[in-house]
N, C-alpha and C positions, 0 to 999 in steps of 0.2 A: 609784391608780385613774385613770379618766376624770376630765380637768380639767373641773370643774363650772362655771367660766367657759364652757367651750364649750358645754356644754350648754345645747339649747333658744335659742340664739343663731345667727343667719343673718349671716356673715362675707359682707362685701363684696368684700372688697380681694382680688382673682383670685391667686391664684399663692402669694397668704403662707401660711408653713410654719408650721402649727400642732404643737403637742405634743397627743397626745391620750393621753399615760400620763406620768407626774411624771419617769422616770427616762430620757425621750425616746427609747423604744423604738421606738414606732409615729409616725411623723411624718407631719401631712398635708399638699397644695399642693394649693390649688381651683383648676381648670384653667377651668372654667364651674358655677355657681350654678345649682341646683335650684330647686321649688317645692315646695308643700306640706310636708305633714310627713314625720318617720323612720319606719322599721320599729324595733317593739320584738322582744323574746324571743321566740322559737320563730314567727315568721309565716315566708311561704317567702319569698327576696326572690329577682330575676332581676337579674344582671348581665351585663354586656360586661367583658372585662378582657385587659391582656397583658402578660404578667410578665415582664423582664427581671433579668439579674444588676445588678452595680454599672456594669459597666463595659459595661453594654448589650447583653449578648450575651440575646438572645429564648429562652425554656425552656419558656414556654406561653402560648396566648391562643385563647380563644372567638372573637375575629374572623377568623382565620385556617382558623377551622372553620366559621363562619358560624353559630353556634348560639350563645345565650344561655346564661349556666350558673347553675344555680338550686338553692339550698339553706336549710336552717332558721337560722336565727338563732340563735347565743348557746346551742347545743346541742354543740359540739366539731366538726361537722359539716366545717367549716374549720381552717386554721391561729388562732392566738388573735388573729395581728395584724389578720385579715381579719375578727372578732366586734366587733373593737373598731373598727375603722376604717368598717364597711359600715353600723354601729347608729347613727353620726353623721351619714351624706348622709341627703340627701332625693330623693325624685324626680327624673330629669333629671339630676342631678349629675354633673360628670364631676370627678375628682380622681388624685393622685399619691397613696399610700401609700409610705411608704418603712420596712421592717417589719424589724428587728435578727432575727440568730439565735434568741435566744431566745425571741422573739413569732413564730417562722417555724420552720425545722425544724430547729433547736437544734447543738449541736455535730457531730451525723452529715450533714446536710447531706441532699437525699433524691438521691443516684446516681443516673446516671450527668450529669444536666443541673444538679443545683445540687449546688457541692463544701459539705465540713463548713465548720460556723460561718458561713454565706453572709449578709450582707444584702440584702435584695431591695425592689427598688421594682416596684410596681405601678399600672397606669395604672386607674381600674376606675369604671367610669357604671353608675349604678345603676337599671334601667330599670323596676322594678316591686317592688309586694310586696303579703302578703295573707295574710290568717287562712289557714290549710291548708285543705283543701278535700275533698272526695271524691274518690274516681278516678273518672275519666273513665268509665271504664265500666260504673258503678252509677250514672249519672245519669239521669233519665228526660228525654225529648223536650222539656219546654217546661224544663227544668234548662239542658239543650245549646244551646236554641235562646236563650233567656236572656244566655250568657255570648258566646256568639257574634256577639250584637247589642250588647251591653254591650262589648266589644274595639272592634267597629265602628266606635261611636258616641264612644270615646276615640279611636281612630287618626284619624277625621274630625279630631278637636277640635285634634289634635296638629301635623294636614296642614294645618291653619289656623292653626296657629301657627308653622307652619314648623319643628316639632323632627320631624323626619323620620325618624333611630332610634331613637324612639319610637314613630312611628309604624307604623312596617315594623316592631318590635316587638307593637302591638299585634296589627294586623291577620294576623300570622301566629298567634299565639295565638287569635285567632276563626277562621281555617283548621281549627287543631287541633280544635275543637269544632261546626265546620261540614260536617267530615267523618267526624264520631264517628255519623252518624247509619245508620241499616238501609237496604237498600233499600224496606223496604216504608214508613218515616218521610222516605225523601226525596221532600216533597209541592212542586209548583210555587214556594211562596216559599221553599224550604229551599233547592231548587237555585240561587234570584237570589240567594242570603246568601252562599251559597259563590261562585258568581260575581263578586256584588262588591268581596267582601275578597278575592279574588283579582286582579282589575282595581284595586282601588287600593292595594295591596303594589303590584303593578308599575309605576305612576306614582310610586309614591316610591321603588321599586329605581332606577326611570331616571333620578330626580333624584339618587341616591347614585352614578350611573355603576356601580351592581352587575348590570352589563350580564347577567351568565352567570347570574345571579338571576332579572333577569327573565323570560329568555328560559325558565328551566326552568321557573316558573309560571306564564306567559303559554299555554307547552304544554301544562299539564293542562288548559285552558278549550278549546284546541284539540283536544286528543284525544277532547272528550265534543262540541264542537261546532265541525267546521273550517272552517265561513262564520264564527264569527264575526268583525266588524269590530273591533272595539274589542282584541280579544285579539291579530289578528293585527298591528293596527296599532301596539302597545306592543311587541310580539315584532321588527315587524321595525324601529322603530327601534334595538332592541339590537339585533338584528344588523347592521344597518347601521355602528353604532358599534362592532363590533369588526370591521369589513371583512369581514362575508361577504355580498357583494352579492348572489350569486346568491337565498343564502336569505330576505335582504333584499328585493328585488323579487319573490319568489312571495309575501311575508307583505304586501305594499301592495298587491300588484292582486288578492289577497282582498280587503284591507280595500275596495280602490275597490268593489268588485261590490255590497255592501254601504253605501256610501256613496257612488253615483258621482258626485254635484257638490260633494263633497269638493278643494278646491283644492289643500289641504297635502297629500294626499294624491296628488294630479297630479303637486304639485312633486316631492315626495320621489321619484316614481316618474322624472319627467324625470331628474334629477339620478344615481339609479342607471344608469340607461340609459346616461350618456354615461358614467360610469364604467366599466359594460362594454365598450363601446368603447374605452378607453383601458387595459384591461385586456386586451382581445384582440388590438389593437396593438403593447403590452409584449412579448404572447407570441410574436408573428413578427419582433420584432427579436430577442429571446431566440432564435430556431430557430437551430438548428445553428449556436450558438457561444459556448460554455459558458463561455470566457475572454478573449477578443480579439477575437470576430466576425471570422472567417474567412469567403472562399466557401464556398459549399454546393458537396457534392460526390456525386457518385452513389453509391450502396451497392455493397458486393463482393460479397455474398451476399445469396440472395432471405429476408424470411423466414418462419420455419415458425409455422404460426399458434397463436397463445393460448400462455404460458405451463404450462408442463410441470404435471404433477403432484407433490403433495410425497414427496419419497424421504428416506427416514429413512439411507439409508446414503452421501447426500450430506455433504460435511464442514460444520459449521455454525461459525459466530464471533459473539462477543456485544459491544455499546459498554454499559456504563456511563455516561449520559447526564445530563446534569446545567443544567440548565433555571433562569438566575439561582439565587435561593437556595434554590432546593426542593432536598429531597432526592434525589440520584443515583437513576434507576430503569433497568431493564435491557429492553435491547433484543436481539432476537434475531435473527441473518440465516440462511438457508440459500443455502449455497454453489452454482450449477450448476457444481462442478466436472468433473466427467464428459463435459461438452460445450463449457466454457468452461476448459479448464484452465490454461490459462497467464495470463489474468488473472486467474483465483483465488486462485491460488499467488501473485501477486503482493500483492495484498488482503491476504490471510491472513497474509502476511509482516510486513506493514503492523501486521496488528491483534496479534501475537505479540509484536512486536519482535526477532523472530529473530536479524534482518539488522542490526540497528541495532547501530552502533558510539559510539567518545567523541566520532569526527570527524565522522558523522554523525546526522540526527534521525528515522532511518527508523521510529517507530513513532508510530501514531496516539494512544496515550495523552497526555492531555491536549493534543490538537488542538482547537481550536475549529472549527464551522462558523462560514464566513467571508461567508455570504448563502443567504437565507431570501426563498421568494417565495412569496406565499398561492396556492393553487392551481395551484401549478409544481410547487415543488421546496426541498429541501435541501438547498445544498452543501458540501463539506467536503475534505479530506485532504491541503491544502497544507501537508506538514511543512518547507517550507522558510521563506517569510516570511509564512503564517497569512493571508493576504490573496487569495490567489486569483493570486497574480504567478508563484507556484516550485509546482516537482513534480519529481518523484524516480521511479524504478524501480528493482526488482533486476534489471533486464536492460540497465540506462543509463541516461540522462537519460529515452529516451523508448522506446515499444514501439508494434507494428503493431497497427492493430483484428487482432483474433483472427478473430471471425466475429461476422455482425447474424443470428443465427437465431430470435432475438425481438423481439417489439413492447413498447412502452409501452402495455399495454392496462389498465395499473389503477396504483393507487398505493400504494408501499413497496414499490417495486422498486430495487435496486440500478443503476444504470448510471455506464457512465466518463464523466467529462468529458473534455473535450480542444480544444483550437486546431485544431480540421483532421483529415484522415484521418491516421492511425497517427500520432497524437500524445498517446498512452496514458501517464501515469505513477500518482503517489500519487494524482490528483484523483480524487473519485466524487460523486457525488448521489443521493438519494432519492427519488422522485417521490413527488407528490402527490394525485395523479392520472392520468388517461390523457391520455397527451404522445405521440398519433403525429406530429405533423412530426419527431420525432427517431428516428422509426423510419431505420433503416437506414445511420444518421450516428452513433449513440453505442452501445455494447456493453454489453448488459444479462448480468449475472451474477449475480445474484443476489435475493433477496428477504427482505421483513421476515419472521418467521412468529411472532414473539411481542413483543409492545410495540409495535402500530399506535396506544395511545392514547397512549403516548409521543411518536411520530411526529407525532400531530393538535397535541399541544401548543406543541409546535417551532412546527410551523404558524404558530399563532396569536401568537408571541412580537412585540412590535410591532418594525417596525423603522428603521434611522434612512437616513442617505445610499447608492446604492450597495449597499443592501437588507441592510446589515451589522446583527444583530441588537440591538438597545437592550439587552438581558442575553445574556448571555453562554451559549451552547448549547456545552456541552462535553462531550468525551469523558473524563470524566475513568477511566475502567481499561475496557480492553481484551482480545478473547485467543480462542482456543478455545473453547468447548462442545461440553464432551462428554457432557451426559447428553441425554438421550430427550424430546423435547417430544413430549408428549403430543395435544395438544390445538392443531394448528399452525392458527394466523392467513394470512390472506389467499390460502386456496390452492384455486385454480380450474384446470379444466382448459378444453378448449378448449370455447367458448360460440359460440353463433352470434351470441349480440350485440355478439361482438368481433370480425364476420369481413363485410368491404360484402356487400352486395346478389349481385354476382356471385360472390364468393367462396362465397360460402353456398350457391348456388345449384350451382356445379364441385362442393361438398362434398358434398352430396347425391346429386347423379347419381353421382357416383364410390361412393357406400353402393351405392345399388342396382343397380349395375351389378355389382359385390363379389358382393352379395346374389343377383342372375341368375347368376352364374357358379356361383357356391357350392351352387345347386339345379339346377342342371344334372350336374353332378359328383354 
């Protein structure tokens, strides 16, 4: 059984590996010391945990899904090593389990992520526990309004103790109960309860840098009120810390309107500013020269406004994308080959591996992007030395622009890279957005039409010298599509708000003009 030594005894010594079953099945390492007492039999308890093999390979974790995972005690409810290992911590605690086959899922092992007879260690903090409770939604109004202030008033206690996923623990658990309520039971202080455990979950998201946390909670406070200060002001310093300045600077000069002799507020707003400045600067040494900054050069073709319509009987090609360690997710492009066709064919070659031989590296399968610019661009398809140095063709080293019959008027558009005019090979990029100074200088062929949140991610990947990505954005499988997207991403036809002042204005007379002829006849 449980060593009765352990029992009801608070171990100091961090890290020492205790036996917590005689024949050292279950073995524990305190990582950091808890407070108060244990959870006994059948109360519910809440943890954090992430479960690795022996040899470190990750098979599950609640942190990686951002969700606490919560179950009965000492009911089967878990594995037997996790009844016995979880009935020892105490609050706050964080510890190793290290849990034998036979205290885990025995000689089958549970497929496909833990093989037979596995032992596993587990990292696991135990952030809560509690007699069982009612459901949620048989509780009456002063029950809700009760536990929502009780979460509250522990996440305070916890933010002043500085345990902080505790505290963004508690305080999302008073969410859950600050939002159980009707419309017609959401009375003036109901809406300040929800408000404030929302404003202080994201002063401790920002201290956890769980940037993309706050910013999602900071936005529900925005969606029901978009003056306010203090929401915007938490919102945009996560955005600011993942570099999106633009979004960054409209969430400060909300909050100044609301605060305007706010200094930190000044500052933070100065400091985006020169950012964008050095950010639009970036962009015109970037103009027309994807590899070596070339002169600029006049276009051969005028072009035809806005991006086509989606044509399902265009040929389409997919990357298999793969984002540091997340799992592979599929990107989909539609070819303009009908009006682009010979850099299509050339692309498509690329993503097939057609063409590719022992001597050469002609396919994009496991090609890396090789730079990554936030609000520019993705680039990629150097299959010779992965850097942006070599490029290849199936027509030779290099090939002529085809034609510029498109603009850069949105993002997750395909276009070529190049050194110069007609200096076409394996290189392409992605846009990220609308990039007209390269109207008329790079060959757009093509478009994303499934997997733009793919694309956003890329985005966001941070990155190091030379805008080379910090993890590694890969293609890793490439090819064909050939079935039916249904439901095609980013497809617009032509807009006026993609077309100046006087183009809009030709566009128009030339309708009614149409239009006079056509009632004449």
């Amino acid at each position: 059984g449980i060593n009765a030594e352990y029992m009801g005894i608070q171990f100091v010594m961090e890290g020492a590996g205790i036996k917590l079953i005689d024949d050292g099945g279950v073995v524990k390492h305190i990582i950091s010391p808890g407070f108060g007492g244990s959870p006994t039999k059948e109360q519910q308890v809440v943890v954090h945990y992430i479960g690795k093999l022996m040899d470190g390979t990750e098979f599950d974790s609640s942190v990686s899904k951002n969700e606490p995972f919560k179950f009965i005690l000492g009911v089967q409810a878990v594995i037997k090593g996790w009844d016995i290992g979880v009935a020892t911590m105490s609050r706050g605690e964080k510890c190793k389990l290290v849990i034998e086959s036979k205290y885990a899922y025995g000689d089958a092992g549970s497929p496909p992520k833990i093989p037979p007879k596995s032992t596993l260690q587990f990292e696991v903090e135990l952030l809560d526990f509690y007699d069982t409770r009612k459901e949620i939604n048989t509780l009456d109004v002063a029950e809700k309004k009760k536990f929502a202030e009780e979460y509250k008033a522990s996440g305070n206690n916890f933010f002043k103790e500085k345990h902080y996923p505790l505290a963004i623990y508690c305080y999302q658990e008073g969410i859950i109960f600050a939002s159980a309520f009707n419309m017609a039971e959401r009375t003036e202080e109901i809406k300040g309860l929800w408000t404030s455990l929302h404003l202080n979950l994201c002063v401790c998201l920002n201290i956890q840098e769980k940037w993309g946390e706050t910013i999602k909670y900071a936005s529900k406070i925005i969606s029901e009120n978009p003056k306010h200060p203090k929401a915007n002001y938490l919102k945009g310093m996560a955005e600011k810390s993942r570099g999106n300045v633009e979004d960054a600077f409209q969430n400060f000069a909300v909050a100044l309107e609301g605060n305007p002799a706010d200094e930190k507020i000044k500052q933070e707003l100065e400091v985006l500013k020169k950012k964008r400045k050095e950010h639009a600067e970036k962009e015109k040494k970037l103009f027309g020269k994807m590899f070596q900054g070339k002169p600029l050069y006049e276009p051969k073709a005028k072009p035809i406004e806005g991006i086509p319509p989606y044509d399902s009987s265009n040929e389409r090609v997919f990357f298999d994308l793969k984002i540091g360690a997340a799992e592979p997710k599929k990107v989909i492009f539609e070819l303009f080959n009908k009006k682009v066709p010979k850099t299509t064919e050339n692309f498509k070659c690329f993503c097939t591996g057609e063409k590719a031989t022992p001597e050469n590296k002609w396919h994009y399968k496991g090609n890396k992007f090789h730079r990554v610019i936030k609000d520019f661009m993705m680039q990629g398809g150097d299959v010779i030395n992965g850097n942006g140095t070599g490029s290849a063709s199936i027509y030779g080293e290099k090939f002529a622009d085809e034609n510029f019959l498109y603009k850069h008027t949105q993002g997750g558009l395909l276009s070529m890279a190049n050194s110069g005019p007609d200096t076409n090979g394996s290189q392409f990029f992605i846009t990220f957005k609308e990039t007209p100074w390269l109207d008329g200088k790079h060959v757009i062929f093509g478009r994303v039409i499934q997997g733009l949140s793919v694309i956003k991610e890329a985005e966001a990947v941070k990155t190091k010298e030379n805008d080379l990505p910090a993890e590694d954005v890969v293609i890793v499988d490439c090819g064909l599509y050939t079935q039916n997207v249904e439901k095609p991403e980013n497809v617009q036809s032509v807009s006026y708000t993609h077309l100046r002042a006087h183009e809009t204005l030709r566009y128009l007379v030339c309708r009614l003009l149409l239009e006079k002829k056509k009632n004449k006849t």
